[in-house]
C-alpha positions as CSV (number, residue, x, y, z in Angstrom):
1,X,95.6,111.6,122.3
2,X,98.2,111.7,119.6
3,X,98.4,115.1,117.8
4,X,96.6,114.3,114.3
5,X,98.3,117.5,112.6
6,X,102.1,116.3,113.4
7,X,101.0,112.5,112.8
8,X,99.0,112.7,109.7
9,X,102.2,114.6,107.9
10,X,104.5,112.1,109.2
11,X,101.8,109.5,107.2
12,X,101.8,111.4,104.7
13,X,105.7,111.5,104.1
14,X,105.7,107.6,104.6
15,X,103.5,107.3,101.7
16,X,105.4,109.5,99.5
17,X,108.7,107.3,100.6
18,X,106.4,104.1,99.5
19,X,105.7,105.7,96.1
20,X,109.6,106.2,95.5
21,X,110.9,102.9,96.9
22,X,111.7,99.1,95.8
23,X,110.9,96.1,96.5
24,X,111.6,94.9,99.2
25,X,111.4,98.2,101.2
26,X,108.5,98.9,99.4
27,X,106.9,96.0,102.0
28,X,108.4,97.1,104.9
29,X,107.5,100.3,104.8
30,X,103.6,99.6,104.0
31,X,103.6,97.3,107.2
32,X,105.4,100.0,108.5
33,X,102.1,102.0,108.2
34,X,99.6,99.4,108.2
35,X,100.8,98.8,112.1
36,X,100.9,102.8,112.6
37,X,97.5,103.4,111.9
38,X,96.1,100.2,113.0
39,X,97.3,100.7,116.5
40,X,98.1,104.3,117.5
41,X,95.3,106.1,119.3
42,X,93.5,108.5,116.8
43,X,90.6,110.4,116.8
44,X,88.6,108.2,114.7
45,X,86.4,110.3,114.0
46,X,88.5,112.5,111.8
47,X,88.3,112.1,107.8
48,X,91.8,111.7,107.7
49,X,92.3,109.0,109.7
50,X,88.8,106.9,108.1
51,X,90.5,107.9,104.7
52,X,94.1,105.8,106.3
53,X,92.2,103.2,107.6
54,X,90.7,102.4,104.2
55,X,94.0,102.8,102.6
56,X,96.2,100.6,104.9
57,X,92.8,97.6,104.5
58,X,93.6,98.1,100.8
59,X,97.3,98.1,100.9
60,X,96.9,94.0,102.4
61,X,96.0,93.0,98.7
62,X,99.4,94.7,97.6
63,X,101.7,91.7,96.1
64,X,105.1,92.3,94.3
65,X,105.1,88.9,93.2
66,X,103.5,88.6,89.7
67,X,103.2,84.9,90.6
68,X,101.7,85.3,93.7
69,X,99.3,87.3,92.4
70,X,98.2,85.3,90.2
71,X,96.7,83.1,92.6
72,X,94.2,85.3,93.4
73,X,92.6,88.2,91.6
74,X,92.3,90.9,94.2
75,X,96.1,91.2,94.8
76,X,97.6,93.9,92.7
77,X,101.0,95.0,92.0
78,X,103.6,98.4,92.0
79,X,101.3,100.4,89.1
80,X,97.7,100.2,90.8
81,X,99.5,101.0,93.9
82,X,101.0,103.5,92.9
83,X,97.8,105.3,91.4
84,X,96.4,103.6,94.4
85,X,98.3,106.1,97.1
86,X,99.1,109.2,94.6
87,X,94.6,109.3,94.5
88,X,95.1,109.1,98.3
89,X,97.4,111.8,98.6
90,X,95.3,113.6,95.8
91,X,92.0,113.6,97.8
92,X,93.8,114.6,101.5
93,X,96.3,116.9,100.7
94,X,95.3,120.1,102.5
């Protein structure tokens, strides 16, 4: 079992790096995290890692492209994702 602790701050540092980064390492790194929480082994039960799992689901209607975007209203672009994650980091920050 991966130490939640050491893991979870790691997370938490990846989404602070998100925050402060461009396009297009903005993407990277949020598939960078997407594919962390999606397949290391958790305790699932923690309210942590429920509160990532519902983050990294949102994070998928993230778009950079304003045109893109456009095409469908559930994508969103850098200022709800910003307040997006800051409200994450808001409501788990020990």
């Amino acid at each position: 079992m991966i130490n939640i602790k050491i893991e979870s701050e790691r997370i938490i540092m990846n989404i602070q790096e998100i925050i402060n980064s461009n396009e297009p390492i903005r993407s990277a790194l949020i598939k960078k995290i997407q594919n962390e929480v999606w397949n290391d082994n958790f305790e699932h039960n923690s309210k942590l890692i429920i509160a990532l799992e519902d983050l990294v689901y949102n994070l998928d209607f993230y778009e950079p492209d304003e045109n893109k975007r456009k095409e469908d209203f559930s994508f969103y672009g850098e200022k709800k994702l910003k307040e997006i994650l800051n409200q994450f980091l808001i409501n788990n920050s020990n």
